[in-house]
C-alpha positions as a Python dict, from the first residue, in 0.01 Angstrom:
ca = {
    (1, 'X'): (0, 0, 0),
    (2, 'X'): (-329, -155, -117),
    (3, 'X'): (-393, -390, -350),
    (4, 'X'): (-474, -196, -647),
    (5, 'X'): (-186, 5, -568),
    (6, 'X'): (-2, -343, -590),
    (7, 'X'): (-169, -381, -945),
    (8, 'X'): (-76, -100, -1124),
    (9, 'X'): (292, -76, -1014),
    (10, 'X'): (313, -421, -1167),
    (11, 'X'): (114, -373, -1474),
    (12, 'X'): (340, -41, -1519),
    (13, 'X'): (675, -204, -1455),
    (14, 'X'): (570, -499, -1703),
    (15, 'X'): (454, -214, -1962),
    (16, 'X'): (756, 10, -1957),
    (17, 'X'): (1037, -333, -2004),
    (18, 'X'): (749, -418, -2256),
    (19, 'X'): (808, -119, -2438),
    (20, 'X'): (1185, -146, -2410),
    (21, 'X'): (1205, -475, -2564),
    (22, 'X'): (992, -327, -2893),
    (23, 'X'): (1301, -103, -2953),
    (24, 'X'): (1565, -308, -2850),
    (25, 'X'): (1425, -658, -3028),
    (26, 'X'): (1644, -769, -3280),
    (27, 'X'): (1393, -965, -3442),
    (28, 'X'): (1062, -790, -3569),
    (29, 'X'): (845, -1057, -3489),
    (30, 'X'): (996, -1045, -3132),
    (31, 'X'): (896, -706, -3173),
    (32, 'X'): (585, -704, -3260),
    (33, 'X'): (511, -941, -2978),
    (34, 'X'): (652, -722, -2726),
    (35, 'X'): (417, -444, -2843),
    (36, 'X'): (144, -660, -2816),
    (37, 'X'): (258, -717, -2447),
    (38, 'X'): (267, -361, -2395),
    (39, 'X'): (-111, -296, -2494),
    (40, 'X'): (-196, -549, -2290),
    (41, 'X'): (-48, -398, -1986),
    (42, 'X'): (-181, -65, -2065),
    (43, 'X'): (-529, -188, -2107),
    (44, 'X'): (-483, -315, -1768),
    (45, 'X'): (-409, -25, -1593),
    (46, 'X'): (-716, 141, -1799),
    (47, 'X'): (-908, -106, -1631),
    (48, 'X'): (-780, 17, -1284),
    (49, 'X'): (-833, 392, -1311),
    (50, 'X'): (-1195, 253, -1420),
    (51, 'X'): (-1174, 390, -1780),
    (52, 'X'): (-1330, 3, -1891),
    (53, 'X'): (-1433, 133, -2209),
    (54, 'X'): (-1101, 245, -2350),
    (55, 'X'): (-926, -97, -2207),
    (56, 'X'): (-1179, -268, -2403),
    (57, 'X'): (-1095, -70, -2718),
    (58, 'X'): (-714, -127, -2655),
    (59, 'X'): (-797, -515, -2652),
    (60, 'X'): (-1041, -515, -2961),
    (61, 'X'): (-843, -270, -3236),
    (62, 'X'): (-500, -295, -3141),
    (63, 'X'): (-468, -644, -2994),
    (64, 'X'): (-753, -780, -3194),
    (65, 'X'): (-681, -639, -3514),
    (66, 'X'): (-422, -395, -3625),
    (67, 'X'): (-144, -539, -3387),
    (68, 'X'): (-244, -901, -3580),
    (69, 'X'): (-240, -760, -3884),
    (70, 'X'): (126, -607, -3853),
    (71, 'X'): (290, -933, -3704),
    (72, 'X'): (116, -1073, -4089),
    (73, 'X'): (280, -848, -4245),
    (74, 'X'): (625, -819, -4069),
    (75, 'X'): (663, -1225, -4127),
    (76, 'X'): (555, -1158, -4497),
    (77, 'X'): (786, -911, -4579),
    (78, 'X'): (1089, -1086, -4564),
    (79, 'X'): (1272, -775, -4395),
    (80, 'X'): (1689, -719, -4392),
    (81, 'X'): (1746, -693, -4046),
    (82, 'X'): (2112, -570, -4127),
    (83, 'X'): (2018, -356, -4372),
    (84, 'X'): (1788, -218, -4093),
    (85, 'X'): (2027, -126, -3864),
    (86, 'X'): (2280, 48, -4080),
    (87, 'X'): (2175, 365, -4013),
    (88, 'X'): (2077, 350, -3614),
    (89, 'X'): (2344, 470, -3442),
    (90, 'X'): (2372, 726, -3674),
    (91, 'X'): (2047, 866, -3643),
    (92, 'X'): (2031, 767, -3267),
    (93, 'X'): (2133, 1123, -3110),
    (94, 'X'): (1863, 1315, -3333),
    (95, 'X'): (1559, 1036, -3193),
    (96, 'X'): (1668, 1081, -2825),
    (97, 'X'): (1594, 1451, -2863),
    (98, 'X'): (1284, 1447, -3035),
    (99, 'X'): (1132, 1111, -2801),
    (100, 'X'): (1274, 1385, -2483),
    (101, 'X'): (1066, 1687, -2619),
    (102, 'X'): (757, 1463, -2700),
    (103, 'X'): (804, 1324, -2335),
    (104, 'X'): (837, 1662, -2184),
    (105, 'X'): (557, 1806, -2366),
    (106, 'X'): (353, 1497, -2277),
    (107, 'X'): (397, 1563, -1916),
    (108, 'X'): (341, 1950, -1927),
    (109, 'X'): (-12, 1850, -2078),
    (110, 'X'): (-75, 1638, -1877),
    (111, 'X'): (-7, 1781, -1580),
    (112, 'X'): (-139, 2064, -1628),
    (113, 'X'): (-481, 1922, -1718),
    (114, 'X'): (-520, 1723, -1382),
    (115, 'X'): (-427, 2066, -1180),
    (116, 'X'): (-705, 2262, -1341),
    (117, 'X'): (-1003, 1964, -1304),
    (118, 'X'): (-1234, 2164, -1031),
    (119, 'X'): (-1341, 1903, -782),
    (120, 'X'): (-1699, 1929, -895),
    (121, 'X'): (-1638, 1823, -1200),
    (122, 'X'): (-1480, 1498, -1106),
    (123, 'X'): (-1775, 1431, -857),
    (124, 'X'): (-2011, 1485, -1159),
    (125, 'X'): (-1763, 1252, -1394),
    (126, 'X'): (-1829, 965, -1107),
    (127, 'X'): (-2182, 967, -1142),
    (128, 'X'): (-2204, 993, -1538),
    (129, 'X'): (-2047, 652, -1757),
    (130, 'X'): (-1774, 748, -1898),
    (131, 'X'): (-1852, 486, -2230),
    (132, 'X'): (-2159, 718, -2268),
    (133, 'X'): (-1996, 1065, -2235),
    (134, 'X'): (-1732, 891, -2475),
    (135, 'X'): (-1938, 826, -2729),
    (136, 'X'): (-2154, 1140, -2686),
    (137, 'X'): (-1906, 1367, -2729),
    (138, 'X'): (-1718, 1187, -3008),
    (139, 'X'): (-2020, 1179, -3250),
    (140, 'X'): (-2055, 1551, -3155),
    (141, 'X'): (-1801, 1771, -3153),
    (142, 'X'): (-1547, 1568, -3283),
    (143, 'X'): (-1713, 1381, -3496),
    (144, 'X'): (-1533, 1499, -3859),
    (145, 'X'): (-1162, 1338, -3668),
    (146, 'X'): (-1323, 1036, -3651),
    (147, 'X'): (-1429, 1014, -3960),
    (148, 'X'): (-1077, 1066, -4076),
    (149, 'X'): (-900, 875, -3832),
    (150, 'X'): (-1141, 556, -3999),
    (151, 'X'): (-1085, 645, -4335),
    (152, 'X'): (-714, 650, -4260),
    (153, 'X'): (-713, 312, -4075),
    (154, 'X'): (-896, 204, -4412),
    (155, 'X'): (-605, 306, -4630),
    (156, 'X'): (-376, 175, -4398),
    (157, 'X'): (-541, -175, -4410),
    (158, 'X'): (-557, -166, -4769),
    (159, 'X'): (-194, -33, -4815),
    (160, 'X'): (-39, -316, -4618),
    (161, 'X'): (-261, -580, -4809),
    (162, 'X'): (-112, -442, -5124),
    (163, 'X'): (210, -489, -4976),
    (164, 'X'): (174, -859, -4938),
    (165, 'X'): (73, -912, -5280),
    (166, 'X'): (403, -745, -5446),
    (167, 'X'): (535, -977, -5774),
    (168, 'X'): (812, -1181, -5670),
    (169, 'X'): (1043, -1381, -5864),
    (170, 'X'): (1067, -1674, -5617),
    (171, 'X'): (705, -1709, -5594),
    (172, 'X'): (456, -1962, -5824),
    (173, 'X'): (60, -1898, -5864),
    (174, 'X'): (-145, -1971, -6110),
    (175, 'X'): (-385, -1652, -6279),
    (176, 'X'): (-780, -1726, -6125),
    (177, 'X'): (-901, -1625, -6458),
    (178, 'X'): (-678, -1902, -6661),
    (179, 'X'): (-827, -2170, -6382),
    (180, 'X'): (-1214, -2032, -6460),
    (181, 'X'): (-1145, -2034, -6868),
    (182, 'X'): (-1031, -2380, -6844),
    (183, 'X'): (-1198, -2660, -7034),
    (184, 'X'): (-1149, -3052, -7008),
    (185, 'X'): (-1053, -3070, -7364),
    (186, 'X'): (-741, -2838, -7277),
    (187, 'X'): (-635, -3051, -6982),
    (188, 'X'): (-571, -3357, -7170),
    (189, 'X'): (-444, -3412, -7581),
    (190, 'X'): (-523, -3700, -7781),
    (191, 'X'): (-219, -3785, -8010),
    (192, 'X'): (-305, -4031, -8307),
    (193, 'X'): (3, -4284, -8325),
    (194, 'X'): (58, -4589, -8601),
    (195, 'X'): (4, -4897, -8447),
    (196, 'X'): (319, -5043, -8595),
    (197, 'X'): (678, -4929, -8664),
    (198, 'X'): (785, -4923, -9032),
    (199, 'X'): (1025, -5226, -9094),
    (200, 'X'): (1400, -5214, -9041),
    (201, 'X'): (1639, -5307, -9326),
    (202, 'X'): (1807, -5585, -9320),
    (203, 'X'): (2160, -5623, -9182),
    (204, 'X'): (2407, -5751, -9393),
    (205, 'X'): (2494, -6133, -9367),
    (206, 'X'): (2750, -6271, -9217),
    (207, 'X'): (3068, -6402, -9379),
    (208, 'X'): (3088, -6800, -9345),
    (209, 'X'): (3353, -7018, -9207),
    (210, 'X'): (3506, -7184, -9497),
    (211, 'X'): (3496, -6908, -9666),
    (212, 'X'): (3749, -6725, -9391),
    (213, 'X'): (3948, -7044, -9345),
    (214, 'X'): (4039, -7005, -9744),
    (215, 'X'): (4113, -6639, -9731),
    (216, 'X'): (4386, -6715, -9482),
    (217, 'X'): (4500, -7009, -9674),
    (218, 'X'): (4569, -6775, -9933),
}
């Protein structure tokens, strides 16, 4: 076994616990950082079957961006993690069947693709970059799916930023169009105040000492 042989087993046993953890996290953040893990490891075995172009991608939207963008969100949220989990079990048998057929049909594709790839087409594919016959024939034929595929990253962005600014009752701010309106007259108010209380009556005198001394003579 050589070394890049050496590589990619370890980049694909790292990946696959990787991805385990991201389901089996108890804590979304722990999640999320698992996931991140996982793209990681992904883009590095991109790198090794020399497709540099999506590795780079990989790194740049998901690790870069989106990925960074849903820890944000996850720690903003506030989520019920037992409120979460009600319902797993429950729906657990129905999700092992459907992740099985998505796996199976995964492979089928896949395997079937690399039988029928004529050897002089992968001679030709090691001459050409694959970053330029990328982009060549994404702007081509498929160039109306990426149009969507941006304009639904767009809505996505702006969906979870929307999110984050929900009304909350445990939360203070002040309106940015009360702070521009403001004036130094209504920060401060001048109260006019007498200089001097008005007088106190008088208390009533007090009784004298002879006075008392006869009363109790009496």
């Amino acid at each position: 076994m050589d070394v890049k042989t050496g590589f990619f087993y370890l980049f694909s046993v790292v990946l696959l616990f990787a991805a385990f953890r991201v389901i089996t996290a108890r804590n979304p953040v722990h999640a999320v950082l698992y996931l991140m893990l996982a793209f990681s490891q992904a883009s590095a075995v991109w790198l090794l079957l020399q497709a540099e172009f999506l590795a780079i991608v990989l790194v740049l939207v998901y690790l870069g961006a989106v990925m960074v963008l849903f820890l944000f969100v996850v720690m903003m949220l506030d989520l019920n993690i037992d409120t979460m989990r009600q319902g797993f079990w429950k729906h657990f048998p129905l999700a092992a069947v459907v992740g099985v057929v998505i796996a199976l049909e995964m492979a089928y594709v896949l395997m079937g693709g690399f039988r029928q790839v004529p050897a002089a087409a992968q001679s030709a594919a090691s001459q050409v970059s694959n970053t330029k016959a990328l982009g060549v024939l994404l702007y081509t034929e498929y160039l109306y799916p990426v149009q969507i595929a941006a304009v639904i990253l767009v809505v996505a962005m702006i969906a979870a930023i929307a999110l984050t600014l929900r009304t909350r009752k445990d939360t203070k701010f002040v309106h940015v169009d009360d702070q521009v309106r403001v004036k130094a007259r209504d920060r401060m108010a001048l109260v006019k105040m007498a200089a001097t209380q008005p007088a106190q009556p008088p208390a009533p005198p007090a009784e004298t000492a002879p006075a008392a001394a006869a009363e109790k003579k009496a």
